[in-house]
N, C-alpha and C positions, 0 to 999 in steps of 0.2 A: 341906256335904261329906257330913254324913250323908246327905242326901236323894239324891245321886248314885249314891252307894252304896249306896244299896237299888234305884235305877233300874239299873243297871250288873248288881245281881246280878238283879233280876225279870226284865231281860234275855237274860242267861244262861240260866236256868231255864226259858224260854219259847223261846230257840231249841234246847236241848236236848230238848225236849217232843215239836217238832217233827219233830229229826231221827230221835227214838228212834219218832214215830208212823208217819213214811215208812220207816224200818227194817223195823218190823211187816208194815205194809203190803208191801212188798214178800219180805219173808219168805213172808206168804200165797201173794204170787203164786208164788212157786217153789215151795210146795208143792204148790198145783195144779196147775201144768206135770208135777212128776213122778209127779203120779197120774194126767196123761192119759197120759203115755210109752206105759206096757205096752197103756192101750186104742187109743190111735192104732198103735202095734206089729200089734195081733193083728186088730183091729175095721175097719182102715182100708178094704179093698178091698168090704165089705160095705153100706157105705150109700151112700147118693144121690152121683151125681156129674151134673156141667150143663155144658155145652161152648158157650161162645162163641165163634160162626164169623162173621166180618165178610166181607165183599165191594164190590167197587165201584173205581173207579178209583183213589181215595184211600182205599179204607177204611170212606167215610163210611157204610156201614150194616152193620148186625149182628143177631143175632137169635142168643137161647138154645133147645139143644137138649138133651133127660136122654140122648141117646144121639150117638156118634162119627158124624160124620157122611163119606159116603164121594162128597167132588162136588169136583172138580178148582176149580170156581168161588167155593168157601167158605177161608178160610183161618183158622185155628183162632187165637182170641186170646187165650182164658182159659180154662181147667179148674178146677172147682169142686166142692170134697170137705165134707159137712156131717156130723159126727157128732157127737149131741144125745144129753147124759147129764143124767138127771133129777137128781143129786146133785152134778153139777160145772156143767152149762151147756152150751155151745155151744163146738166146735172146729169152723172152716174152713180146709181150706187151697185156697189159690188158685194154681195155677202160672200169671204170664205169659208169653205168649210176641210176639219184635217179629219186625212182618215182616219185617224187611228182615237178622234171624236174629244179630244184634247183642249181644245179652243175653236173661237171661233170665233173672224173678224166679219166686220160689215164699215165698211169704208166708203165716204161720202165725195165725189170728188168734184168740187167748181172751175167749170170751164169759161172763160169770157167768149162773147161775138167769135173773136179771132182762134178759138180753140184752144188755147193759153189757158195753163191752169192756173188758179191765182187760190185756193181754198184746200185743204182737205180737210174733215171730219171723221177720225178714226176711233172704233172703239173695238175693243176685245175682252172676251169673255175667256178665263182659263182656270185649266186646274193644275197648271205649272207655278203652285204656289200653297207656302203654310195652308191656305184657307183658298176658297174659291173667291177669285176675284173679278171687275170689273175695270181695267182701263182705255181714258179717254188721251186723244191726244187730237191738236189740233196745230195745224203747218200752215202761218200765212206768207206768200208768194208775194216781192215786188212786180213792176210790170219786166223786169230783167229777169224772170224765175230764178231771184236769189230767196231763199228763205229769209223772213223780216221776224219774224216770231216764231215762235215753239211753246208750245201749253204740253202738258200731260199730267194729269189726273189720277189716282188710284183708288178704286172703291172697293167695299163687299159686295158680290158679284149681286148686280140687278137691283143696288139700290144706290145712295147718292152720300152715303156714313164713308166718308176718307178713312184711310189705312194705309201704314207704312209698313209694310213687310217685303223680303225680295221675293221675286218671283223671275221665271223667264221667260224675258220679255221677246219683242219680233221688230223687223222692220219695217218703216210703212213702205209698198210697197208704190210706187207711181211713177207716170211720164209727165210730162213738160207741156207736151201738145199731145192732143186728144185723138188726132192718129195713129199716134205709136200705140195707144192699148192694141190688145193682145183681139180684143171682141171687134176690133172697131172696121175693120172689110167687112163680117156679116152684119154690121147693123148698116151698113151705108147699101149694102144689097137689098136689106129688107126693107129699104126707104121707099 
């Protein structure tokens, strides 16, 4: 009996450790969210942006450009915002956009120092639903890029009035390290 009882309370103690350690952790990350605010606020329109334009019967090709492009034959599929702070890391945001003008994401994603994502901020706008809606969701990263948290949110599209209805939803899409994006050779060339 004794012996249970100390397995029962080292258990306790150990899932408590846990939770109070992911608490932490994510305490962090909210604080560095609201120290990017005021720089994405005021800094945002000033650094690098990349414009994925695809083409082709289906799609099937694309190519990234650092400036808007003006050619009836191109059709814009991603917009790419980088602003790199020596003391915080790495903020991108990425607007998607579907051809066929269906939804549309704009996805927020936090990089630490080490390129290590530890944040995303995801919302989409669709018409893949009873009513035009608005969802948020939100992925926070231990420093092991395990997911610790999962938020997701449902609104009427463009305001903040929750609503349960189904709709079809998407994946978020992301890497780990802030090299594997898809943009990330031409933003380190246009460094």
């Amino acid at each position: 009996m004794k012996n249970i009882l100390l397995i029962i309370l080292f258990e306790l103690i150990f899932i408590n450790l846990g939770f109070s350690q992911e608490d932490s952790t994510i305490l962090v990350i909210k604080t560095n969210f609201q120290k990017w605010q005021p720089i994405i606020d005021n800094e945002f329109e000033n650094y690098p942006k990349f414009f994925n334009y695809a083409w082709g019967e289906n799609y099937q090709f694309d190519k990234w450009f650092n400036k808007k492009q003006d050619n009836d034959s191109l059709t814009l599929s991603e917009a790419v915002s980088v602003i790199e702070k020596k003391d915080l890391g790495y903020f991108v945001n990425v607007d998607y956009y579907s051809f066929s003008g269906d939804w549309y994401i704009v996805i927020e994603y936090y990089y630490n120092q080490e390129e290590q994502l530890y944040f995303i901020f995801w919302r989409m706008n669709t018409f893949y639903a009873k009513e035009p809606l608005t969802v948020e969701k939100r992925l926070y990263f231990d420093t092991n890029s395990r997911i610790i948290r999962e938020l997701k949110s449902v609104y009427k599209m463009n305001t903040k009035e929750k609503i349960d209805i189904s709709f079809m939803d998407k994946e978020i899409d992301y890497e780990l390290i802030l090299s594997d994006m898809s943009f990330y050779k031409y933003w380190k060339k246009e460094k």
